[in-house]
N, C-alpha and C positions, 0 to 999 in steps of 0.2 A: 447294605451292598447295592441295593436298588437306587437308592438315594446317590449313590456317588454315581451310579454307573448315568443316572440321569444329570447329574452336575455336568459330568465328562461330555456328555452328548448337548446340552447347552454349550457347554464352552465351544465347541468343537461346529456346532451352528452358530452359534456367533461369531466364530472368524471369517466361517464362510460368507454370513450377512453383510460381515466390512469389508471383506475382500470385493462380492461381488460388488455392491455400494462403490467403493474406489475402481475398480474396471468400469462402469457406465458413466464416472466422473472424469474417467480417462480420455475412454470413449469420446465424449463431450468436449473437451479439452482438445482431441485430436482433430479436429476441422480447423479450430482456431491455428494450431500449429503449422497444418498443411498449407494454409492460406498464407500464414509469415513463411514458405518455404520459396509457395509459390511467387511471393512478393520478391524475395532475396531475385531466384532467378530470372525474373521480369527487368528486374533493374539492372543485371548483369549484362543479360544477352539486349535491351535496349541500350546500352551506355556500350557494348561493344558493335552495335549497329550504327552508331553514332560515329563512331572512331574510323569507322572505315569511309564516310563519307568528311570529316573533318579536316584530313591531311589538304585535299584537293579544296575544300570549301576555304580553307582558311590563307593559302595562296592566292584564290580569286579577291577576298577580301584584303588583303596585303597590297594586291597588285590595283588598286581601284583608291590607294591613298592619296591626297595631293603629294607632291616632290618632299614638299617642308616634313611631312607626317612621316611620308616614308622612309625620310631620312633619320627622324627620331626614334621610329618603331626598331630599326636595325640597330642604332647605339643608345641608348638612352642608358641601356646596363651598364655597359663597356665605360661608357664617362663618367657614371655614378661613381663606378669601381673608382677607376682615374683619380674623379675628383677627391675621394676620401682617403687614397694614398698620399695625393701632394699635401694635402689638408694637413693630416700627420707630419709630411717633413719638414713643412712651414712652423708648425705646433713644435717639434723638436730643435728647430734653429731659433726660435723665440726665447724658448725653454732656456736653452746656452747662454741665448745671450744676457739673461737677468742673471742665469751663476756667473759670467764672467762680468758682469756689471759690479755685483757684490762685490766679486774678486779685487777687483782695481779701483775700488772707491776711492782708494786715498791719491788715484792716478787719473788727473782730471784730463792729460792729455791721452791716455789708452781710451778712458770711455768714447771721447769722440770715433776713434778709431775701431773700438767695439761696435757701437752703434752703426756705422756706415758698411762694415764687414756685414755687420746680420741683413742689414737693408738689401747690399747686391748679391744676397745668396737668397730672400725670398722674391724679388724680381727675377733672378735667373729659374729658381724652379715653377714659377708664373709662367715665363716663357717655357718653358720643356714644357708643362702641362698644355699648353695652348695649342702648341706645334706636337703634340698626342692626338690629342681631340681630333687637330685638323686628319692626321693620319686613320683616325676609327671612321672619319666621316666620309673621305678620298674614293670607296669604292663605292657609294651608293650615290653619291653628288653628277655623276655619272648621268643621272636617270633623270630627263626633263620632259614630259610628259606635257602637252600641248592640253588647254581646255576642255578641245571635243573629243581626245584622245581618252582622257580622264572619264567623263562622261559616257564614253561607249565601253569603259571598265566597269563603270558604277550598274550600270544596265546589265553587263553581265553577271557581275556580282549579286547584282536581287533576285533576275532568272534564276542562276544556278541555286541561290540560298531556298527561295520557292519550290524549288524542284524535290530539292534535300527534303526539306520540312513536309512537305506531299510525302515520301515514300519514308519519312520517319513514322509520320502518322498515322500511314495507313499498316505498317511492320507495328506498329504498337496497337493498335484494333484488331488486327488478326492476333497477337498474342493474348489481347487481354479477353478475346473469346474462346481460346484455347483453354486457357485456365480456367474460365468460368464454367466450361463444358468436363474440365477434370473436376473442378471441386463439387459440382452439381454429382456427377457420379460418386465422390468418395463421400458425399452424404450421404447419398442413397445407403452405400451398401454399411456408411456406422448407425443410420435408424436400423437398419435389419438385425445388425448385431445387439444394438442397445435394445431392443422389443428382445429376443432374446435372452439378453442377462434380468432386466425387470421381470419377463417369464420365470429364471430359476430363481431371482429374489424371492418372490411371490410363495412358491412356492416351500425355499426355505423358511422364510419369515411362517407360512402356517403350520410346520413341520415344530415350529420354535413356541410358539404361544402356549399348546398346553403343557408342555413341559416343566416349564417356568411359574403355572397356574398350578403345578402337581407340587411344586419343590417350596412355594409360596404360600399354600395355602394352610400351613402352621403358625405362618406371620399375618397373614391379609385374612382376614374377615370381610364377609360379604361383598366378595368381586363384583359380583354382578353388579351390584347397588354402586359402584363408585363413581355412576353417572359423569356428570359434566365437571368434575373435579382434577385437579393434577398433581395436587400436593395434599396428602392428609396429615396433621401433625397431632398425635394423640398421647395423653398424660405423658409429656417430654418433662423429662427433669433430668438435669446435670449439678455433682454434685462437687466440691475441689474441696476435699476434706470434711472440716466440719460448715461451710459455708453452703448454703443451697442457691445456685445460681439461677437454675429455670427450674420451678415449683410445678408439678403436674398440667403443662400448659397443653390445650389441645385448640387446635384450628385447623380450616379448609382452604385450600386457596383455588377458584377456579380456572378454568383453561380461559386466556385470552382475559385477563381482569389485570387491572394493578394494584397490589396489594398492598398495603403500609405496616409497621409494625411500629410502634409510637410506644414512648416511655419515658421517664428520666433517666436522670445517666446513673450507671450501674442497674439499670431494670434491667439484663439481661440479656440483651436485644440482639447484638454481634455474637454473644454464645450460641444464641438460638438459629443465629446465621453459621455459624461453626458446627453446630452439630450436625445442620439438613446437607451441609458440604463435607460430612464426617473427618472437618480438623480435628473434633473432638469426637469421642464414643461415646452417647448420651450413657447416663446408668440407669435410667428406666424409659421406658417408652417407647412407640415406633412411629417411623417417618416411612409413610408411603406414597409411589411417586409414579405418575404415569410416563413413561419414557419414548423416548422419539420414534420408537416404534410400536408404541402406543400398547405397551405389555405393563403389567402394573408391578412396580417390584417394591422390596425394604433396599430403603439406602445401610441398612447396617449391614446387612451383606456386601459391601463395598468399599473398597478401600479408596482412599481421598482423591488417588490419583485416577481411580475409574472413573468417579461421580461425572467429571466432562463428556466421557462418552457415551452417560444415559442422557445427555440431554439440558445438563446444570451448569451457569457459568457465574463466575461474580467476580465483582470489582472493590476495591478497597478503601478505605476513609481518604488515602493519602494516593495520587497519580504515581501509579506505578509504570510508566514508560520505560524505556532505555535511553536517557540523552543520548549517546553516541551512534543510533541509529535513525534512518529518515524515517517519517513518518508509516509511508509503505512499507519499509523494512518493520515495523514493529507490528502491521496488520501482521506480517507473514508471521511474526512471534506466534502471535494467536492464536495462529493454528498450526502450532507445532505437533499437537497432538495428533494431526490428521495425516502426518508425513509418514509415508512408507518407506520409500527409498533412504537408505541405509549411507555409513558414512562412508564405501567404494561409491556408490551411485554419486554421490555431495562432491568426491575428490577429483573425481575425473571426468566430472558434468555430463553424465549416461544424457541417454533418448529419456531414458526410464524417467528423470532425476529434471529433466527439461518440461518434461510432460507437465509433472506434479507442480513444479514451479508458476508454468504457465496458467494451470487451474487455479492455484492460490491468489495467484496476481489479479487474473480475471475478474477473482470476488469479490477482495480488496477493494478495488478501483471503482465496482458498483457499487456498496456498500458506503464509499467516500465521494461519492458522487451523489448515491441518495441524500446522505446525511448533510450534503453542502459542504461536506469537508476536502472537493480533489484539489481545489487551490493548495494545501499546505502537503499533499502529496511527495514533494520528495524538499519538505522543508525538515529541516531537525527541531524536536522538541522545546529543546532552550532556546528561551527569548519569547513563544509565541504566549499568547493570552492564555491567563492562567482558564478561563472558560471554555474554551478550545480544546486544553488541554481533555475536559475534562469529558468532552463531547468524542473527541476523541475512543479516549475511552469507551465508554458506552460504543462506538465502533468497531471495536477491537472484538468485543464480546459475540458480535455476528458474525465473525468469522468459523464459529464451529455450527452454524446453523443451531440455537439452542432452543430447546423448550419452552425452558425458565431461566429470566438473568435477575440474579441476587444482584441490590444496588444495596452499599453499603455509604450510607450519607452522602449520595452523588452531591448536594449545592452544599458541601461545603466547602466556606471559602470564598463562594461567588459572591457578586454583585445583586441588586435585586435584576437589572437587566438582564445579566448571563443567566441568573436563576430562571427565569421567564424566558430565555431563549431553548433551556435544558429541555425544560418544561415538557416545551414543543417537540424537542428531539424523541423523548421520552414516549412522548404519545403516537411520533410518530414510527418508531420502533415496532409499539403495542400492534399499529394496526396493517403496516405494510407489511413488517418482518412475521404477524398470527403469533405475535411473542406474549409472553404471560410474563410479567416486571413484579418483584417481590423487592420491598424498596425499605431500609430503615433511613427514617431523616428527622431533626430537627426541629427543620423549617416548616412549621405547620400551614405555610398559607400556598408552600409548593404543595404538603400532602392532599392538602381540603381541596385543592385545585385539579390534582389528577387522579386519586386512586379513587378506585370504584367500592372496593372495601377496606376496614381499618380496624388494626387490632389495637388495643392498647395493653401493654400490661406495666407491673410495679411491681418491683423485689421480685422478679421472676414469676409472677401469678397473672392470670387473665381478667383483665378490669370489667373487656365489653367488647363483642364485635360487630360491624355494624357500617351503615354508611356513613361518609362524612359530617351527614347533618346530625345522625344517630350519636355520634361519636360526640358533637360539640355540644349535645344536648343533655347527654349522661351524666349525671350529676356527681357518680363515684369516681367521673373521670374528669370531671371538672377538679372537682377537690385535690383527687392526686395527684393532677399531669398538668392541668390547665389555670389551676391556684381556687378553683370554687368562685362563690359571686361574691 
């Protein structure tokens, strides 16, 4: 009874931990929004301070044309027009006359008289068109405008545009210090609010720890001791029938390290990736895992779809994208897990629903901007390098802020370039994102290159773990993984 009633009050602090967590995201979020508000209404009421000086400005400018201009400015439409209607009825009398050409082939005296018909019917609608023109052009021909008359227009014309552009400019500095004086205030008072919710985070998050230490402490051994470690993996064995896939395997993996897991194929490797993301229920052992609030839990208490919210993300052998959305669009996949707003919030595009959006976006774009990926920002998936693609990915994965990212044969596939381009990304993940990379691969000369420690195991069992030089130097893992000498 005690047991559940302490379950209940975990779960019941942990809503409140995400909730709070999403209110100071919000919070954070809501300056960025205020500022695109305050943008929209800057550009409104400037473009409507505009309009009121433009009607008068753009007369002076009209009236400052030579004679020839001015006469073109007033019809240039009007003859267009003109000219593409007679265009047409010349194009229909032409048209006639090849069917009436056909018509009377075998009448070599009609065609003469076909022909000369169509000829004084596109000569007459030449004249009508021409005696139009003259008529669109009759009221402004009117207007002869001497040199120095011209000249004392053009003078006015630059005055008054100077004049304009003075009190546009100076109507656009007084606004744009209006707003800077609002948005300076509405940070103020979302730091005071956001000091606030990290105060009751704070306090629930300590409210939460021994709880989870009381409810844990039949699975976890020796809390205290779990020092600088993040992942414990002890006698894991999974078994599918009579087949034993991961044999009594136990490792450590520490905070902020990249880890490798090395083997032949069918050693197990993606199972063992499958169990610590509980696709699979191992049948013996336990996976213990310090979590992004840094509480030490059993992932077998969790079911697959939780594992992302302690802290765990991974990616697959094979680019799992969306072709048919943009590349941003698929950051925001990524962190579906983190969406609050509901599908009324999604349908009718809330404040709520704007908010959330605007914070996802925000990450995204840093995130693809670190990685050197915003160039392909709102390109689609298909067509770009498959290396990309792949970098991509591994982007995708920081959108939940995680812990730990399972890499599941990130270079396959690549090129030795794009492998050595990974590489880089990989490392640089490790050390700006404080991300801990647990990587199965292949490609021994990406592992020997990046990770700090290396497991290897066969048939499921543990060969040796160690560093890279430890690893290429083991003679039981020479023999089984690396061919022996």
């Amino acid at each position: 009874m005690a047991k559940t009633f302490k379950s209940l009050t975990k779960t019941l602090l942990e809503k409140q931990i995400a909730k709070l967590a999403y209110q100071i995201e919000l919070l954070q979020a809501d300056i960025e929004l205020y500022k695109d508000k305050l943008n929209k209404t800057y550009n409104k009421k400037v473009q409507a301070f505009k309009e009121v000086y433009r009607k008068d400005l753009l007369e002076k400018e009209i009236d400052q044309l030579s004679n020839e201009d001015y006469v073109k400015y007033h019809t240039e439409d009007k003859i267009e027009k003109l000219e593409k209607k007679y265009t047409l009825k010349q194009r229909a009398v032409r048209a006639q006359k090849v069917r009436d050409l056909e018509k009377f082939k075998s009448e070599p005296d009609q065609l003469v008289n076909i022909e000369e018909a169509a000829k004084e019917k596109i000569q007459a609608l030449q004249k009508e068109l021409d005696e139009k023109i003259l008529e669109v052009k009759a009221p402004y021909n009117t207007r002869n405008y001497s040199k120095e008359e011209l000249k004392e227009k053009q003078k006015i014309f630059i005055a008054s545009e100077k004049e304009v552009l003075e009190h546009i400019k100076t109507f656009e500095d007084n606004l744009k210090a209006e707003h800077e004086t609002l948005i300076s205030q509405r940070q103020m008072l979302i730091d005071q609010k956001i000091e606030h919710k990290q105060k009751q985070l704070s306090e629930k998050r300590a409210q939460l720890k021994p709880i989870i230490q009381k409810l844990n402490e039949k699975n976890i051994e020796a809390i205290d001791h779990f020092d600088d470690k993040l992942l414990e993996v002890e006698n894991l064995t999974m078994n599918f029938g009579g087949l034993k896939a991961v044999d009594s395997l136990s490792f450590d993996v520490k905070k902020g390290e990249i880890f490798g897991l090395i083997g032949p194929n069918g050693a197990g490797k993606t199972t063992v990736f499958n169990c610590i993301t509980q696709f699979y229920k191992p049948t013996e052992g336990k996976i213990i895992f310090k979590n992004r609030e840094h509480d030490i839990i059993s992932l077998l208490d969790y079911k697959v779809h939780d594992v992302i919210k302690q802290g765990i993300v991974r990616t697959f052998q094979n680019v799992e994208l969306i072709w048919e959305l943009s590349i941003l669009d698929n950051m925001l996949v990524g962190a579906h897990s983190l969406y609050r707003s509901k599908f009324f919030h999604h349908s009718f595009q809330t404040l709520s629903f704007k908010r959330e959006e605007k914070i996802l976006k925000m990450r995204a774009e840093k995130i693809l901007m670190d990685l050197e990926l915003y160039a392909y920002k709102d390109f689609y998936p298909l067509g770009l390098p498959y290396g990309v693609l792949k970098k991509i990915e591994l982007a995708r994965t920081l959108m939940t802020n995680p812990s730990l990212i399972i890499l599941d044969e990130p270079a396959a596939g690549l090129n030795d370039s794009e492998t050595e381009s990974l590489a880089k990304t990989i490392k640089k993940i490790q050390k700006d994102y404080d991300t801990t990379i647990f990587l199965v691969e292949h490609d021994m000369g990406l592992v020997m290159s990046i990770c700090d420690t290396i497991c290897a195991i066969s048939f499921g069992k543990k060969l040796a773990v160690g560093t890279p030089e430890d690893i290429q130097n083991h003679p039981v893992v020479k023999e089984a993984y690396l061919g022996g000498e």
